[in-house]
C-alpha positions as semicolon CSV with decimal commas, in nm:
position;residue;x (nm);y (nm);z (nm)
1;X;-4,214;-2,990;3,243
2;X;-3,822;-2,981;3,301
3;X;-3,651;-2,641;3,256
4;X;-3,291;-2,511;3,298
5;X;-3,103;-2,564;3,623
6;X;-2,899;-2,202;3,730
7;X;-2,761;-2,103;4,040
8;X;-2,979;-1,939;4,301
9;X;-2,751;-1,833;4,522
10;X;-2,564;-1,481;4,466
11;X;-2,252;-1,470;4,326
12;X;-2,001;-1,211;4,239
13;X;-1,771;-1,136;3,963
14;X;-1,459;-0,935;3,875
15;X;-1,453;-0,981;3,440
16;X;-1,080;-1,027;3,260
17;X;-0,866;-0,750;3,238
18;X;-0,936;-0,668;2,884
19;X;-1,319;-0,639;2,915
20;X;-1,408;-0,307;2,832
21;X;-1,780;-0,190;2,863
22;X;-1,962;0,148;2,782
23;X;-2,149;0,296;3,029
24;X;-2,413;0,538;2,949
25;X;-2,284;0,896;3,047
26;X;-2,397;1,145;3,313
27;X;-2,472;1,474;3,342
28;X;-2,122;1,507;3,485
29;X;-1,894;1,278;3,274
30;X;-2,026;1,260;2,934
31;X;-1,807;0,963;2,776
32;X;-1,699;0,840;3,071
33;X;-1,571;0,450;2,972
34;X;-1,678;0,225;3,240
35;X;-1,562;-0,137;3,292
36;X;-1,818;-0,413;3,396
37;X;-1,583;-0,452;3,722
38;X;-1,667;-0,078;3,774
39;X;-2,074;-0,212;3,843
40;X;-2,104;-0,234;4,258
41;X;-2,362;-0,497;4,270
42;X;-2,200;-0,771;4,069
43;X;-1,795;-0,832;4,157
44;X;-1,694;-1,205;4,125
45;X;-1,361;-1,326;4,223
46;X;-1,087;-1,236;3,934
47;X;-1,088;-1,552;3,752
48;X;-0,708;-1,705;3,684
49;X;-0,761;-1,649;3,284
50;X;-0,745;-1,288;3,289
51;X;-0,658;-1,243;2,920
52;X;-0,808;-1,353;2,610
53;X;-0,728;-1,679;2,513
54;X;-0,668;-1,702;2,100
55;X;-0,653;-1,943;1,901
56;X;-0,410;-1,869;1,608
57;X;-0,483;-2,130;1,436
58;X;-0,800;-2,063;1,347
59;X;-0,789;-1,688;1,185
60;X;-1,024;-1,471;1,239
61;X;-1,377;-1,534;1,347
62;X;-1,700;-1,331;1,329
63;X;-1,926;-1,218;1,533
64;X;-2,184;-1,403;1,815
65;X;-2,546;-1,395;1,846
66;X;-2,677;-1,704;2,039
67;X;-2,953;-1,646;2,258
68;X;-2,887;-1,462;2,631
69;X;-2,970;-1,706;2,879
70;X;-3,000;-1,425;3,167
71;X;-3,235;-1,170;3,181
72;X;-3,452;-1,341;3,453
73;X;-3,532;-1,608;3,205
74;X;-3,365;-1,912;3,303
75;X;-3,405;-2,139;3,525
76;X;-3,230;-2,417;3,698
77;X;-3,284;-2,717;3,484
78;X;-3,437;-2,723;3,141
79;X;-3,782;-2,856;3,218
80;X;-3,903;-3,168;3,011
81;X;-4,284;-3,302;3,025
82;X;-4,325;-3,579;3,236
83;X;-4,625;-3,679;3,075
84;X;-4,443;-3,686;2,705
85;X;-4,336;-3,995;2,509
86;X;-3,958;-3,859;2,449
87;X;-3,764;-3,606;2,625
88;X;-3,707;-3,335;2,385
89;X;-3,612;-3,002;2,624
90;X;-3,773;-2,690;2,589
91;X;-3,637;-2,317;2,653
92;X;-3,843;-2,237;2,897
93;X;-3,863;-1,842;2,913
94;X;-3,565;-1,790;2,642
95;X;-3,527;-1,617;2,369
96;X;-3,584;-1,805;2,037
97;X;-3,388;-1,595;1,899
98;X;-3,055;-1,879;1,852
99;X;-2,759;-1,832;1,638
100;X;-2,425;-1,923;1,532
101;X;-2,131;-1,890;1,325
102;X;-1,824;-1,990;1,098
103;X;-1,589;-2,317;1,167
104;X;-1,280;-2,431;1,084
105;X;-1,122;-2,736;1,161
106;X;-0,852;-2,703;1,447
107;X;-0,719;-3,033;1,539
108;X;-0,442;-3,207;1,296
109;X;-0,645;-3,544;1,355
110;X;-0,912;-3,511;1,119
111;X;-0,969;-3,196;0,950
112;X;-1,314;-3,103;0,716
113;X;-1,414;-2,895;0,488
114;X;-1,346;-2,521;0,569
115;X;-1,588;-2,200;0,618
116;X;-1,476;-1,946;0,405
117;X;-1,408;-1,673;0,645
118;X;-1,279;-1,451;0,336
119;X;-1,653;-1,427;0,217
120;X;-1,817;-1,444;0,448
121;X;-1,656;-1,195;0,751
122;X;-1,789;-0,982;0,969
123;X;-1,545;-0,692;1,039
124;X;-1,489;-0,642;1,440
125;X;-1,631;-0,331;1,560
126;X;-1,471;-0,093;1,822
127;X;-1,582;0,062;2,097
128;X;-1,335;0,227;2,290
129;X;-1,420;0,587;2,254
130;X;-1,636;0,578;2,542
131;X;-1,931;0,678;2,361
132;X;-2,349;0,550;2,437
133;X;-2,441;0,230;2,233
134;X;-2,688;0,448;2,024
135;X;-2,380;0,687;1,904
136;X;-2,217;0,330;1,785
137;X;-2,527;0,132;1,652
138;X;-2,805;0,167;1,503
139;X;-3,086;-0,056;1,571
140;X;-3,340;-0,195;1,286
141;X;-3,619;-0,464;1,275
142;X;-3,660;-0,711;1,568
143;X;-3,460;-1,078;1,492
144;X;-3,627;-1,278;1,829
145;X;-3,779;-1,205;2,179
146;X;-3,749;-1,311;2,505
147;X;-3,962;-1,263;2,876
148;X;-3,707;-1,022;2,933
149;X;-3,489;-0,914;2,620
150;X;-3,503;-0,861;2,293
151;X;-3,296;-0,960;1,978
152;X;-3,267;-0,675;1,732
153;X;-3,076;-0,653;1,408
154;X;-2,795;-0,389;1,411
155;X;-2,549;-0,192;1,249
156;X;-2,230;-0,019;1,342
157;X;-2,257;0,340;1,205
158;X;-1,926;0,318;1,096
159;X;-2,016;0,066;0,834
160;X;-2,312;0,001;0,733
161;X;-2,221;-0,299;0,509
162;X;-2,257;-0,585;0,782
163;X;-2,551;-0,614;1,003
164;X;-2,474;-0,766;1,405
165;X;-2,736;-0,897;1,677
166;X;-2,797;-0,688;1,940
167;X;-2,925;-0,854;2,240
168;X;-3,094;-0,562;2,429
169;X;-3,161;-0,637;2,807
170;X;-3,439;-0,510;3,015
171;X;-3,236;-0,454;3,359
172;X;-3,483;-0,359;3,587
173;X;-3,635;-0,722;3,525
174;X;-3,304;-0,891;3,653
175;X;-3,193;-0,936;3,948
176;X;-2,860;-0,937;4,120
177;X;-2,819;-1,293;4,050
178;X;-2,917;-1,283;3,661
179;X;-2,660;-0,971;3,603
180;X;-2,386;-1,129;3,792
181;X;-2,443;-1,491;3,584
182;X;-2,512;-1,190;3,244
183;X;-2,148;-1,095;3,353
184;X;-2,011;-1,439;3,387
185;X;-2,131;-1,495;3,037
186;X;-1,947;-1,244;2,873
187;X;-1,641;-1,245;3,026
188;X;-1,610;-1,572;2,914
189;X;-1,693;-1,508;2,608
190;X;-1,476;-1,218;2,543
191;X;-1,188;-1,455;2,665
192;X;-1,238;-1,754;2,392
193;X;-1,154;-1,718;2,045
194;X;-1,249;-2,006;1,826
195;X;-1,379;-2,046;1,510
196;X;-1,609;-2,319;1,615
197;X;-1,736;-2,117;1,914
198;X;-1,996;-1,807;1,881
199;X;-1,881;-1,464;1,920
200;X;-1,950;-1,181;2,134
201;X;-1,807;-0,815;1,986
202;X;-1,922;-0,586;2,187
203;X;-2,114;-0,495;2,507
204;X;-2,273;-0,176;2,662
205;X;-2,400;-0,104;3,049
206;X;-2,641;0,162;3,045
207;X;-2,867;0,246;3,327
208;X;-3,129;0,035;3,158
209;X;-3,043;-0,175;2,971
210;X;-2,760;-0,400;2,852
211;X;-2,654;-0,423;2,480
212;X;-2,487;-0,718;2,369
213;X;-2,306;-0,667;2,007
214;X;-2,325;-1,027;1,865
215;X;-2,266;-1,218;1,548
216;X;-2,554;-1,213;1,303
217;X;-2,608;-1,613;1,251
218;X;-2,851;-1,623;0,964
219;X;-2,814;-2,031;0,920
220;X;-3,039;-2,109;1,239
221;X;-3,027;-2,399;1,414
222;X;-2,789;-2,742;1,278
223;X;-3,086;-2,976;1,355
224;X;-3,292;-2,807;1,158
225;X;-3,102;-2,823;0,840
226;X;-2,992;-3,180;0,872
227;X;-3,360;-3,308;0,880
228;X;-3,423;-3,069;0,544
229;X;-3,157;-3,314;0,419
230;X;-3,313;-3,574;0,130
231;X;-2,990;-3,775;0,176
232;X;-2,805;-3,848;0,530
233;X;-2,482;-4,032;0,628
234;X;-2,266;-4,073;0,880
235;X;-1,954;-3,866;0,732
236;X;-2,166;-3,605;0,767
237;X;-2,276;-3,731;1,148
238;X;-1,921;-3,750;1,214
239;X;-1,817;-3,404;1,053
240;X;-2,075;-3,248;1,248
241;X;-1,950;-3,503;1,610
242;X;-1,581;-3,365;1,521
243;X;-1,656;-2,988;1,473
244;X;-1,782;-3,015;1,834
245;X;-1,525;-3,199;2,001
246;X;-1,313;-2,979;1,860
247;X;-1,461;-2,678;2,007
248;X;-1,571;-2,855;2,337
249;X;-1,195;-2,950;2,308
250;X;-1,041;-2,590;2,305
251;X;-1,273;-2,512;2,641
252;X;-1,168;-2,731;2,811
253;X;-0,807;-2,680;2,740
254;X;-0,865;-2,343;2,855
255;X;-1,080;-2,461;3,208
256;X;-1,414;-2,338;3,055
257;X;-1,673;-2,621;3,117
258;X;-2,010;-2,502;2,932
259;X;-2,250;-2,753;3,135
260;X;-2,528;-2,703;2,807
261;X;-2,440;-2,900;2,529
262;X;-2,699;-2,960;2,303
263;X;-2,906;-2,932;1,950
264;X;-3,033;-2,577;2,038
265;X;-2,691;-2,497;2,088
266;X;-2,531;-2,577;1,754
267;X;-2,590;-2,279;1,523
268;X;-2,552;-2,232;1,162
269;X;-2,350;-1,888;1,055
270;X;-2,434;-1,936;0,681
271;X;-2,747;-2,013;0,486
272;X;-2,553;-2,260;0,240
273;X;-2,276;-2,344;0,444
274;X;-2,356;-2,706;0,651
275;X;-1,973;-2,637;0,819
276;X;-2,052;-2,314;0,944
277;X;-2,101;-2,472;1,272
278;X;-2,057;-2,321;1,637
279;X;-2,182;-2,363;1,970
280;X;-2,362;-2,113;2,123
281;X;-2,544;-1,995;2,470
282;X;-2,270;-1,983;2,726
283;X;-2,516;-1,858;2,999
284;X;-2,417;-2,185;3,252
285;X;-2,082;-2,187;3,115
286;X;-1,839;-2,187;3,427
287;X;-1,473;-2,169;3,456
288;X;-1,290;-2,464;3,624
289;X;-1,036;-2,388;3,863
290;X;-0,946;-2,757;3,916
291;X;-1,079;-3,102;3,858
292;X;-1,392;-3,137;4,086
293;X;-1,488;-2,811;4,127
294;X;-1,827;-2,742;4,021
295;X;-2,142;-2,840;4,258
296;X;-2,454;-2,637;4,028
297;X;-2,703;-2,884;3,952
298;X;-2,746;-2,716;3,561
299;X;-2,796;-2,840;3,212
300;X;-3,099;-2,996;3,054
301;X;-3,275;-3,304;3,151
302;X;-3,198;-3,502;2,906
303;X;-2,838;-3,362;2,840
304;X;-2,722;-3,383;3,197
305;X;-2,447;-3,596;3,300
306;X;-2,522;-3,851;3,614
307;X;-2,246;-3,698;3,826
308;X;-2,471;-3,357;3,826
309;X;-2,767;-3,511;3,906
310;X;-2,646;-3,704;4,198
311;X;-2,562;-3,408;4,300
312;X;-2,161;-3,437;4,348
313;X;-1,880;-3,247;4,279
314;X;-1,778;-3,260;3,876
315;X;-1,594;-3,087;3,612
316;X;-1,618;-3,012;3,248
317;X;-1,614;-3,386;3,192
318;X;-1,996;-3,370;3,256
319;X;-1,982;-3,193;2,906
320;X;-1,814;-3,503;2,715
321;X;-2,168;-3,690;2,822
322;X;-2,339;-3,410;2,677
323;X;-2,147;-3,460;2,339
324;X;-2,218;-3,847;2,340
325;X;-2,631;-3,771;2,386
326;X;-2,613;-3,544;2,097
327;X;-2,428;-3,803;1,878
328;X;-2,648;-4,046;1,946
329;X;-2,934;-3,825;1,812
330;X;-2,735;-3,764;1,526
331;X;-2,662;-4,122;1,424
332;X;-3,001;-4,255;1,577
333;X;-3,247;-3,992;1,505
334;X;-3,421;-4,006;1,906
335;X;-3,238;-4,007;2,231
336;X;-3,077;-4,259;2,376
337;X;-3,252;-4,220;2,740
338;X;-3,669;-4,167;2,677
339;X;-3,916;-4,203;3,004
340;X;-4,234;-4,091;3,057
341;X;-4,164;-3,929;3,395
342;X;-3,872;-3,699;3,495
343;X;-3,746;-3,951;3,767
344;X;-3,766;-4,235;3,564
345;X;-3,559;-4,029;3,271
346;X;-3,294;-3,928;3,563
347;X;-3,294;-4,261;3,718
348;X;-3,177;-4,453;3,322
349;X;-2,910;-4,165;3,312
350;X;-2,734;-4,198;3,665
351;X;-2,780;-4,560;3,580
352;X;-2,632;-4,526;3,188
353;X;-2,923;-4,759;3,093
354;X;-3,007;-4,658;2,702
355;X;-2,952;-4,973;2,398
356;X;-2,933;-4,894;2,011
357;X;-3,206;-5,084;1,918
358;X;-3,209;-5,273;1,602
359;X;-3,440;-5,120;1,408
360;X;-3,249;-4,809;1,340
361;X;-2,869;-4,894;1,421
362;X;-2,834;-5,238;1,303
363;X;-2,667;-5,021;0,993
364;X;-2,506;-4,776;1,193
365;X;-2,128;-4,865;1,210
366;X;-1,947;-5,070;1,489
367;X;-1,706;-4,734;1,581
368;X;-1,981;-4,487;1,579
369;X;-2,173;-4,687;1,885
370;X;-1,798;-4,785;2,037
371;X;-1,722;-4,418;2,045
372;X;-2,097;-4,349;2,249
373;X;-2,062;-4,573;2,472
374;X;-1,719;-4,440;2,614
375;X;-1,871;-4,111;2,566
376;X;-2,193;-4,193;2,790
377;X;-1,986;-4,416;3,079
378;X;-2,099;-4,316;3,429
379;X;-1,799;-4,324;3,545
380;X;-1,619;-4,028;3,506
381;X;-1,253;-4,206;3,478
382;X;-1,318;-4,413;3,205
383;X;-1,552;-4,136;2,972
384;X;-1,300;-4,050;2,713
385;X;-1,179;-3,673;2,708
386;X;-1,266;-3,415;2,406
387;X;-0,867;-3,522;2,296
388;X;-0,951;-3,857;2,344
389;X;-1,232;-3,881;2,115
390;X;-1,094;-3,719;1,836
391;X;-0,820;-4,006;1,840
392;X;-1,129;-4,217;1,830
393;X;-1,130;-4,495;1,485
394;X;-1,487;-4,351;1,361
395;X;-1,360;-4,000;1,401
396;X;-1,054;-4,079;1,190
397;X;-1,259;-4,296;0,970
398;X;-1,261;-4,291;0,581
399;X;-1,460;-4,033;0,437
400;X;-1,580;-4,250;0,146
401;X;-1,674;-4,566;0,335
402;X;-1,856;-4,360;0,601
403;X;-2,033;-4,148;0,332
404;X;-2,161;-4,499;0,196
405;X;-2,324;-4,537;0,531
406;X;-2,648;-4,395;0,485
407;X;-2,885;-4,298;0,785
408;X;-3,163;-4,193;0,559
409;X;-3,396;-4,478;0,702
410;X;-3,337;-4,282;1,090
411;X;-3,396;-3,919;0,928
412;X;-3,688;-3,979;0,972
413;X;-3,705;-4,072;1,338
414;X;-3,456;-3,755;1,341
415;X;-3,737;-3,499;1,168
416;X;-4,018;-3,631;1,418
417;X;-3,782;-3,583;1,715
418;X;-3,722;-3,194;1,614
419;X;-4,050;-3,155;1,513
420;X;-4,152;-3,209;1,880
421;X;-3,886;-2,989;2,019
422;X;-3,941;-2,703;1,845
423;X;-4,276;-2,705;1,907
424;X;-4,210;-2,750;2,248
425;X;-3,985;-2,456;2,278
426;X;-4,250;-2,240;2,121
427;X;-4,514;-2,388;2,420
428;X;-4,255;-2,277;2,663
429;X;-4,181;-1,952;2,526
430;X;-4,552;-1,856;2,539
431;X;-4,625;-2,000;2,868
432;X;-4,278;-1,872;3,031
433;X;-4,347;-1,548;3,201
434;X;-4,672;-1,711;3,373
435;X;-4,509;-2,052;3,465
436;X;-4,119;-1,964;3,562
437;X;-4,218;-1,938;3,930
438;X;-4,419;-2,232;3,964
439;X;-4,189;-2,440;3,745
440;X;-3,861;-2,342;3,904
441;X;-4,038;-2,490;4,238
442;X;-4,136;-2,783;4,063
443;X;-3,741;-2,812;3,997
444;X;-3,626;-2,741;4,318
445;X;-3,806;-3,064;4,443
446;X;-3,542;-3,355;4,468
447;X;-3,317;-3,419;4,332
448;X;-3,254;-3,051;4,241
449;X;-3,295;-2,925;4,641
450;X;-2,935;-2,862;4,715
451;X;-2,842;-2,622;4,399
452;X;-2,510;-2,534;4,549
453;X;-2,291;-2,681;4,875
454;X;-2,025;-2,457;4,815
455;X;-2,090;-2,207;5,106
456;X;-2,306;-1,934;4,867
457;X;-2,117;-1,934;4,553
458;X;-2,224;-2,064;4,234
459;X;-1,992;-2,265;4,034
């Protein structure tokens, strides 16, 4: 099988400036307020973006709850079964615990249908008093577990009225390497603010264990309520392509490449709410100093853009590949690049070798497979940017003649596909804690032996 690719080489972190974290106290300083910078083991150069970056545009936004990709329970690349008849990815050692949260439309190009934020908010909590997590929160029933970590509902004690996901870490099962990638995570996403992306509130250090306040998504994954669908089109595939270039968009305008873009990763905050889309899991999410400056072989097999697996420098361009493999499982219903055998599946993707076969796009629309293939183009200078793509004739498309489009004969193709996936991802989280060893060796084979030529850091 093919599992996650993260960095295995140390590297150190200094969070943004207005990152404040609660450490438990000590005999000697009771409330003491600690910040994560304050934590000797993990210091990381300051990153440029020390402040958060907000979107006004959107309003507010609620709180996160994807699942933690740290803990000890990641590995380098997503593993897929080389013995399987598609490459659906599981989450090999992760939580299944995945969430996600309101949208709104931010780009003048093409706006959709709004979350109501008004009804459906989650009210920010605080904690800047210094005090433990437990004097805060209260914990309740258990949402999701992971090999190290689990996902518990939660409620500030303040107010009772709205319930948060706590992510509660184990961390004397991580090592230096998982807290100072935990770190990353969070500093990152304490610095975006977008409706589209997930949302972390709050977050505690105590000697064992880290608490991770996060934003209750009760509408589970997007995948899985498309395929519930009795009727499909492709204004709603293209609602659902825009709502992530817009969010992929506001990233990378703010030199955050998140390097694992996929289904798993596009939560639901509502349980009757189909635009209540965000992305979540930002635990390979990196910040880009300048273009070509990422060398981490990371992602999932069948996400990955060629430039990572060849090993090269790349940027947060590899995500825009990312976006066009998802939208071709939208529109299609199966991936575009299926092999029995992992080098034969990363051989068709540095090679861009995938067709929309007859069967199920001979319907599909002339813009929707024009807009793939210059998402899913090799080379780097020609893929089209996040702005790009939203400028892109099916994006802008009519609503009416795109919602006469109907996909329902590939919804189908689309249930079987994440029927196979999530039962996959179940497999893997069963078999994780006895296989992540041997696994992450199987991935460190070529092409994956060089993780990171960048002298010991990860980026």
């Amino acid at each position: 099988m093919v599992s996650p690719i993260s960095p295995k080489k140390k590297s150190t972190y200094v969070p943004p400036a207005p990152i404040t974290v609660m450490s438990a106290p000590t005999k000697s300083d009771s409330t003491k307020k600690k910040s994560v910078s304050s934590k000797p083991t993990v210091t990381k150069k300051p990153s440029k973006t020390s402040a958060p970056v907000e979107d006004t545009s959107e309003g507010s936004v609620e709180p996160f709850g994807g699942n933690s990709s740290h803990s000890g329970d990641k590995l380098s690349l997503r593993d897929e079964s080389e013995d399987e008849d598609d490459f659906g990815e599981k989450a090999l050692g992760r939580d299944e615990f995945e969430q996600a949260v309101p949208l709104k439309a931010t780009d003048k190009s093409k706006p959709v249908q709004q979350y109501n934020h008004a009804t459906h908010s989650t009210p920010e909590p605080s904690s800047e008093s210094g005090m433990r997590f437990d004097e805060l929160y209260r914990l309740k029933g258990v949402l999701g577990t992971g090999a190290f970590s689990t996902v518990r509902e939660g409620f500030h004690r303040s107010n009772a009225d709205f319930s948060y996901a706590v992510k509660c870490i184990n961390r004397k099962k991580m090592s230096e390497e998982d807290e100072a990638a935990l770190l990353d995570e969070v500093g990152i996403l304490k610095e975006l603010r977008h409706a589209h992306i997930i949302r972390l509130y709050d977050f505690f250090v105590e000697p064992s264990t880290y608490y991770l306040v996060m934003e209750r998504m009760r509408g589970g994954e997007l995948f899985d309520r498309i395929v519930a669908k009795a009727y499909y089109n492709e204004k709603e595939a293209r609602d659902t392509c825009l709502i992530v270039l817009q969010a992929v968009g506001y990233c990378h305008k703010n030199r955050v490449a998140h390097r694992d873009l996929k289904p798993e990763n596009l939560l639901l905050l509502s349980e009757d709410d189909d635009t209540s889309v965000k992305i979540a899991d930002f635990g390979f999410a990196k910040r880009v100093s300048e273009p070509n400056s990422l060398s981490t072989q990371c992602g999932t097999p069948g996400y990955v853009a060629p430039e990572i697996l060849e090993g090269t420098l790349y940027d947060e361009r590899a995500d825009m590949w990312s976006v066009g493999v998802i939208l071709y499982i939208l529109l299609g219903g199966y991936p575009p690049f299926i092999e029995s055998t992992q080098r034969d599946l990363f051989r068709k993707i540095r090679k861009g070798e995938y067709e929309f076969h007859e069967e199920y796009w001979g319907t599909v629309s002339s813009d929707a497979k024009d807009l793939i293939r210059n998402l899913l183009m090799v080379n780097i200078k020609k893929r089209l940017t996040a702005e790009q793509a939203l400028k892109n004739a099916w994006i802008l498309g009519d609503d009416a003649k795109l919602a006469n489009r109907d996909l329902g004969a590939n919804l189908d193709k689309l249930r079987s596909f994440n029927g196979k996936r999530k039962f996959r991802a179940a497999v893997a989280t069963v078999m994780a804690v006895n296989k992540l060893n041997s696994l992450g060796l199987v991935f460190m084979e070529k092409p994956f032996q060089h993780i990171s030529d960048d002298g010991g850091k990860s980026n």
